[in-house]
VEXVOFI-842989 format. One record per residue (C-alpha): residue number from 1; x, y, z. Coordinates in steps of 0.001 Angstrom, whole numbers, plus 500000, padded with zeros to 6 digits. Layout:
<sites>
<site NUM; <X; Y; Z>> ...
</sites>
This chain:
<sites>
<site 1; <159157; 161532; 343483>> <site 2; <159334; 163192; 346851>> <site 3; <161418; 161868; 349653>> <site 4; <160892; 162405; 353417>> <site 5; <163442; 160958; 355988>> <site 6; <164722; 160738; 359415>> <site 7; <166916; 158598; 361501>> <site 8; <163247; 155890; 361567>> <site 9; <161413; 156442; 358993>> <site 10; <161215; 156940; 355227>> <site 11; <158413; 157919; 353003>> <site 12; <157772; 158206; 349400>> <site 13; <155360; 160472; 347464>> <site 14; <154080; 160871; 344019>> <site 15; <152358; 164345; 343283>> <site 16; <151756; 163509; 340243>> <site 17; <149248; 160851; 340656>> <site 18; <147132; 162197; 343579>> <site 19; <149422; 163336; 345589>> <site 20; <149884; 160205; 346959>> <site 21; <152166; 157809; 349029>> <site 22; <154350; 155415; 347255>> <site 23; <155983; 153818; 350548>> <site 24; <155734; 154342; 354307>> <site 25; <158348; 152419; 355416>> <site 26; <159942; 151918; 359126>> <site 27; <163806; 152707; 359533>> <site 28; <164811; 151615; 362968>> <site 29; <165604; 148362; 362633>> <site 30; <167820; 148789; 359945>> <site 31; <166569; 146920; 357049>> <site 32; <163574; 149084; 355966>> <site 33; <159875; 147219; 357156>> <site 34; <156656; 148515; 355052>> <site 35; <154257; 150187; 357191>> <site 36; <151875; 150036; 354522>> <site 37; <151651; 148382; 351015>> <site 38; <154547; 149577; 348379>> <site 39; <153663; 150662; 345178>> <site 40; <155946; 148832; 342828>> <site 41; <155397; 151460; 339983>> <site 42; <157113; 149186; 337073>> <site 43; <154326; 147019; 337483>> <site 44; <151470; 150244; 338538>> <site 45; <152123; 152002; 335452>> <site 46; <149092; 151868; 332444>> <site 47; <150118; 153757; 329864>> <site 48; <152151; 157196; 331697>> <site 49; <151055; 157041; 334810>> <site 50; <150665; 154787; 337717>> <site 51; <147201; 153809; 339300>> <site 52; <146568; 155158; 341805>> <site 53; <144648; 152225; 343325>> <site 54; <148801; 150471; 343370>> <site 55; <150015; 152906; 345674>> <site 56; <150324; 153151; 349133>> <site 57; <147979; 155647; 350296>> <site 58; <145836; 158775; 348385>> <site 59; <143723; 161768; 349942>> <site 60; <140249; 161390; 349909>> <site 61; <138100; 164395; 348699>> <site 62; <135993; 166493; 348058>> <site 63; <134091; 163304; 349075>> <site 64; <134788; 159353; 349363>> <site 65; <133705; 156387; 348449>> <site 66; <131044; 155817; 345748>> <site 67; <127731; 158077; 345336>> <site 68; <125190; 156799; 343565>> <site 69; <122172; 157879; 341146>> <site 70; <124662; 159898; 338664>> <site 71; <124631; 162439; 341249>> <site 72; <122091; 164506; 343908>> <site 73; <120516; 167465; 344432>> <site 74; <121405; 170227; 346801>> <site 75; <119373; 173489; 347493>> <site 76; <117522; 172631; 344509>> <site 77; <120249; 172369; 342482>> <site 78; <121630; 169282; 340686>> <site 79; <124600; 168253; 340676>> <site 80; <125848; 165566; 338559>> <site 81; <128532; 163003; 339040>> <site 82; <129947; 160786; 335945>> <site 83; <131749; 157449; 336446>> <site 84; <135633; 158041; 336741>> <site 85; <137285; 154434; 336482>> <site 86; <136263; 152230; 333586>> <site 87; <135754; 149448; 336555>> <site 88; <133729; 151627; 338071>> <site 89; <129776; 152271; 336867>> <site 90; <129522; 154767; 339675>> <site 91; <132028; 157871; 340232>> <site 92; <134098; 156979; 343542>> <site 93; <136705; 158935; 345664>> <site 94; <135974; 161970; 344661>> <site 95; <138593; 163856; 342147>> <site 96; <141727; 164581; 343985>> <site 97; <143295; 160901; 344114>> <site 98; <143003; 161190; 340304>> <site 99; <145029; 164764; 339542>> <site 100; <148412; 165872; 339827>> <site 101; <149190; 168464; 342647>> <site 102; <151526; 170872; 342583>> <site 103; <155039; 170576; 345383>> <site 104; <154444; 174151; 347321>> <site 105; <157398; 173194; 349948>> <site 106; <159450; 170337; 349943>> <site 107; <162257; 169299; 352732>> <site 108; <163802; 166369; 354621>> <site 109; <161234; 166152; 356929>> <site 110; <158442; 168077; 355340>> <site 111; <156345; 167973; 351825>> <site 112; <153261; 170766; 350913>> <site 113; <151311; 169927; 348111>> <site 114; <148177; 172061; 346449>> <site 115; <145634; 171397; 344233>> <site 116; <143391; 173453; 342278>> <site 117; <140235; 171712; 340902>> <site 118; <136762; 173416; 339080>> <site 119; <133610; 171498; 337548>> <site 120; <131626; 174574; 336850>> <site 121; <128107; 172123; 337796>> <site 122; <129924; 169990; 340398>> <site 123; <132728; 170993; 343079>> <site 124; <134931; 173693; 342794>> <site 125; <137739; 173557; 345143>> <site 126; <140973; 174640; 346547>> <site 127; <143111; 171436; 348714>> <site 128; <146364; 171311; 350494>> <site 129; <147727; 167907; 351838>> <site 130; <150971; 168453; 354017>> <site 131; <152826; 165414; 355149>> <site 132; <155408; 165830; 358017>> <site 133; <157834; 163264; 359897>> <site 134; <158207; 163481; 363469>> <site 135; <160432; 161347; 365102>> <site 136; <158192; 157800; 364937>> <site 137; <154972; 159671; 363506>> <site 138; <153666; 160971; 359950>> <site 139; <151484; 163094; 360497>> <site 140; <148976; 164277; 357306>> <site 141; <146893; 167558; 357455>> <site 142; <143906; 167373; 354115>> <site 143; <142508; 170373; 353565>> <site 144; <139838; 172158; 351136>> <site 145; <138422; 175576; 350424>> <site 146; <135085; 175333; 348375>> <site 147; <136398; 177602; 345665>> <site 148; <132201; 177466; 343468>> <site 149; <129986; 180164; 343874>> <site 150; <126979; 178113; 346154>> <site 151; <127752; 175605; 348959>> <site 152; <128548; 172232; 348564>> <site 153; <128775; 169207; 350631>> <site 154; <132784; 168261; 351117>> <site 155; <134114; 165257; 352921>> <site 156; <137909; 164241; 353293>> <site 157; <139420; 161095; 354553>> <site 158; <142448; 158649; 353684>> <site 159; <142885; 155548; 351468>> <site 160; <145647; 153794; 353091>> <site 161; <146378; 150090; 352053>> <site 162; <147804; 147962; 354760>> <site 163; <150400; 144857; 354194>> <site 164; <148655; 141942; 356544>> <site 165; <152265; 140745; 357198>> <site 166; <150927; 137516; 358030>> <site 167; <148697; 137948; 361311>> <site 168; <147004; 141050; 361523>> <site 169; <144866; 142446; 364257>> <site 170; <142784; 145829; 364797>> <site 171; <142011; 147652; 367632>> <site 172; <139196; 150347; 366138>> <site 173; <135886; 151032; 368360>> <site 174; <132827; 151854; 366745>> <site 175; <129370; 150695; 367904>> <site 176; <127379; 151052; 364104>> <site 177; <128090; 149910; 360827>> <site 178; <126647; 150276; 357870>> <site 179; <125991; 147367; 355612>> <site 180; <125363; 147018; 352234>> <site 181; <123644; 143926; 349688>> <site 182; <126505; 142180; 349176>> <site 183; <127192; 143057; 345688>> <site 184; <128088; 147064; 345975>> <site 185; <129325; 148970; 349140>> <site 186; <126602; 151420; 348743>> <site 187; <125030; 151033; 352349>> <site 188; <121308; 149669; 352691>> <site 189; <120940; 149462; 356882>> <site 190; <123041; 150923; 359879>> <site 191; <123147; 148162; 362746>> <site 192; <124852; 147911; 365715>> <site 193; <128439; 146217; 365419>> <site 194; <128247; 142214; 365185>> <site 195; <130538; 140438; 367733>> <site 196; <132629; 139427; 365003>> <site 197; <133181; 143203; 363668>> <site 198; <133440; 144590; 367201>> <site 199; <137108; 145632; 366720>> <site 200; <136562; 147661; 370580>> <site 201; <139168; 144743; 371968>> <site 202; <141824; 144192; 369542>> <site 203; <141343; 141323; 367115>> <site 204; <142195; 139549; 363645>> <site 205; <140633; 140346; 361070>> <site 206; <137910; 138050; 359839>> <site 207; <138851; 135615; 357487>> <site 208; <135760; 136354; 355401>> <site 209; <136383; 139286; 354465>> <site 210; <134903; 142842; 355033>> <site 211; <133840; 145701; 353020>> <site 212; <131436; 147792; 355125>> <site 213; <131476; 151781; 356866>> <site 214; <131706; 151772; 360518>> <site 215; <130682; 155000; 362284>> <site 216; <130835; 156693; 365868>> <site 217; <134918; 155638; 365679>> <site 218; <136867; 157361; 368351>> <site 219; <139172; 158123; 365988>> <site 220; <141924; 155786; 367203>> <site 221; <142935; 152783; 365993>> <site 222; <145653; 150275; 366423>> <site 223; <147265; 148053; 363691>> <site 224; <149384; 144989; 364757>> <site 225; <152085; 143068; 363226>> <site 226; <152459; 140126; 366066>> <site 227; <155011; 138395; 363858>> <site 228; <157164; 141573; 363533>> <site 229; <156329; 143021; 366732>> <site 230; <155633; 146458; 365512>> <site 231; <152168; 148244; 365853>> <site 232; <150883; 150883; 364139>> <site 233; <148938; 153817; 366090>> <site 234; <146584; 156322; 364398>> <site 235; <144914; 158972; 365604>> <site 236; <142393; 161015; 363695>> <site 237; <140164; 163860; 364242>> <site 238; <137229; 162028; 361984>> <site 239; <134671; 159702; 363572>> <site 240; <134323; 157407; 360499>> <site 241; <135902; 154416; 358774>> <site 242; <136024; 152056; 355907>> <site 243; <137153; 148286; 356000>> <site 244; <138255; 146270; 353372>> <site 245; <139626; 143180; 353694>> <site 246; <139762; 140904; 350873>> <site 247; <140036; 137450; 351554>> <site 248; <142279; 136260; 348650>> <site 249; <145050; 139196; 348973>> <site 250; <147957; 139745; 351118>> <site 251; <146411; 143374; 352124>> <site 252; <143339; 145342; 353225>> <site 253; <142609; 148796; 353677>> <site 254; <141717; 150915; 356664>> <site 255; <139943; 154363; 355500>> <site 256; <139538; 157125; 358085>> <site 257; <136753; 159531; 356656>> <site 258; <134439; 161888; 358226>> <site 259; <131332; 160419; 356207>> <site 260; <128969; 157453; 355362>> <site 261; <129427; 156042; 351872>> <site 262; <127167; 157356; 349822>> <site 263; <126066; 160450; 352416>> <site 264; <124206; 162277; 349916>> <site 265; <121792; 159987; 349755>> <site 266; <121287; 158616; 353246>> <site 267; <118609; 159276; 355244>> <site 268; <119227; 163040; 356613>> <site 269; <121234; 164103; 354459>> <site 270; <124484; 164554; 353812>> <site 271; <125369; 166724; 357115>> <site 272; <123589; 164101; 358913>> <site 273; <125654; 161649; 357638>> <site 274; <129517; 163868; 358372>> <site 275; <129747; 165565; 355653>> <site 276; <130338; 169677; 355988>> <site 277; <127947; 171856; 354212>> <site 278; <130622; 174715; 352939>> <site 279; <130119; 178159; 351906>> <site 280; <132108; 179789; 349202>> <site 281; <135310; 180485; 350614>> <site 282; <134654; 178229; 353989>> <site 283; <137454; 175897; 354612>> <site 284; <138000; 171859; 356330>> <site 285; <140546; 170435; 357802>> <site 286; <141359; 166713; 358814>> <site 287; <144385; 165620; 360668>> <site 288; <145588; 161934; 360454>> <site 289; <148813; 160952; 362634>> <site 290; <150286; 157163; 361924>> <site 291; <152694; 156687; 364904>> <site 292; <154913; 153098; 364876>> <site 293; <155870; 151285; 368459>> <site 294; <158373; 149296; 368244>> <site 295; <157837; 146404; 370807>> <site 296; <161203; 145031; 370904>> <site 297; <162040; 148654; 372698>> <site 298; <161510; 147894; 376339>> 
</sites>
């Protein structure tokens, strides 16, 4: 376990299970308030390890989401994709929520983590995911080098789950969405945002539930606590996101990403769709900032 601190705010990360967050928690009230869903790992753990579905937050690469058809093809090659959750019947996230990365620098206010990953008919890659506190901001940098000999589509985004605190609203503008049947999240039909999705004006979230990709995002977004008077800013460089919001639970989940679900497969293509066609050795970066206000601070 990795800790980062400063005078308001604490974090908490795991390398060994993706390289991901275990807490996110706000310090300057005193008694420490989650900023997004602890991982209790006594009661994450199967077996050695945690899952990494219980913690807090895990990188999202070398694409995210689910892809369907056991795979795709790309400049006539195929590349094939097998199932990586037994919950799962198609392979989702991509690989690097599911390995152990490597602590390259570690310090109060700083952690660098690496990863190293190689499917000789699938990706090949080279990731770094650097966390740093700054005053009332983490900031998170995700990036990849395609390490294979022939280019590959990469995408990179976040999986951050979200305590709803009671009340919850969202402040995310995107005109598009893509829906999907109902029964998987694989998308069928981009419309334009329904009134009750149109998170342009902050709102709550809808009591249905959600589980849809929104696209042409700013890149900003705003969570807020009104019971707790705290909100939550973020601010992205990826025009992409992923709601989930399950009725029944006392969370959701807000993914930033830089692609469609399923992009490989949409129409166009998976560049069309925000994915980045790399060459050997070509590199991408994302950059994800979660900045707390306090509104009790006049």
């Amino acid at each position: 376990m990795l800790r980062l601190n400063n005078a308001r705010l604490n974090v908490q990360i795991l390398p060994s299970v993706g390289g991901g967050l275990v807490r996110l928690d706000w310090c300057g009230r005193g008694e420490p308030i989650p900023l997004m869903r602890p991982c209790e790992l006594s009661l994450a753990t199967t077996g050695s390890q945690p899952d990494p579905n219980q913690l807090a937050c895990y990188p999202l690469l070398p694409w995210s989401n689910r892809i369907a058809e056991g795979g795709f093809e790309v400049e006539g090659r195929r590349i094939t994709l097998s199932p990586n959750r037994d919950d799962e019947p198609l392979p989702i996230h991509g690989s690097g929520w599911q390995r152990a990365w490597k602590v390259l620098r570690h310090s109060d206010h700083e952690a660098l983590l690496v990863l190293e990953e190689s499917a000789p008919d699938a990706y090949a890659y080279r990731a770094s995911l650097r966390y740093v506190l700054l005053d009332d901001a983490l900031q998170v940098e995700l990036q990849v080098i395609n390490t294979g000999s022939s280019a590959m589509p990469f995408g990179l985004g976040l999986h951050p789950f979200f305590p709803r605190h009671g009340e919850v609203a969202l402040l995310a503008p995107a005109p598009q969405v893509w829906i999907n049947d109902g029964h998987s999240p694989l998308p069928v039909a981009v419309i334009d945002v329904p009134q009750a999705w149109d998170f342009s004006d902050s709102r709550s979230l809808p009591e249905d539930g959600l589980n849809h990709g929104f696209q042409s995002w700013t890149g900003d977004a705003v969570i807020s606590w009104p019971r707790l008077g705290l909100h939550l800013r973020m601010e992205t460089d990826v025009d992409a996101f992923v709601i989930y919001t399950p009725a029944d639970l006392d969370f959701f989940c807000f993914e930033p990403v830089d692609h469609a679900i399923n992009a490989v497969h949409l129409p166009g293509g998976p560049v069309a769709n925000g994915m980045t066609m790399l060459e050997p050795q070509a590199s991408l970066a994302r950059h994800f900032v979660f900045r707390v206000v306090d509104d009790s601070v006049a």
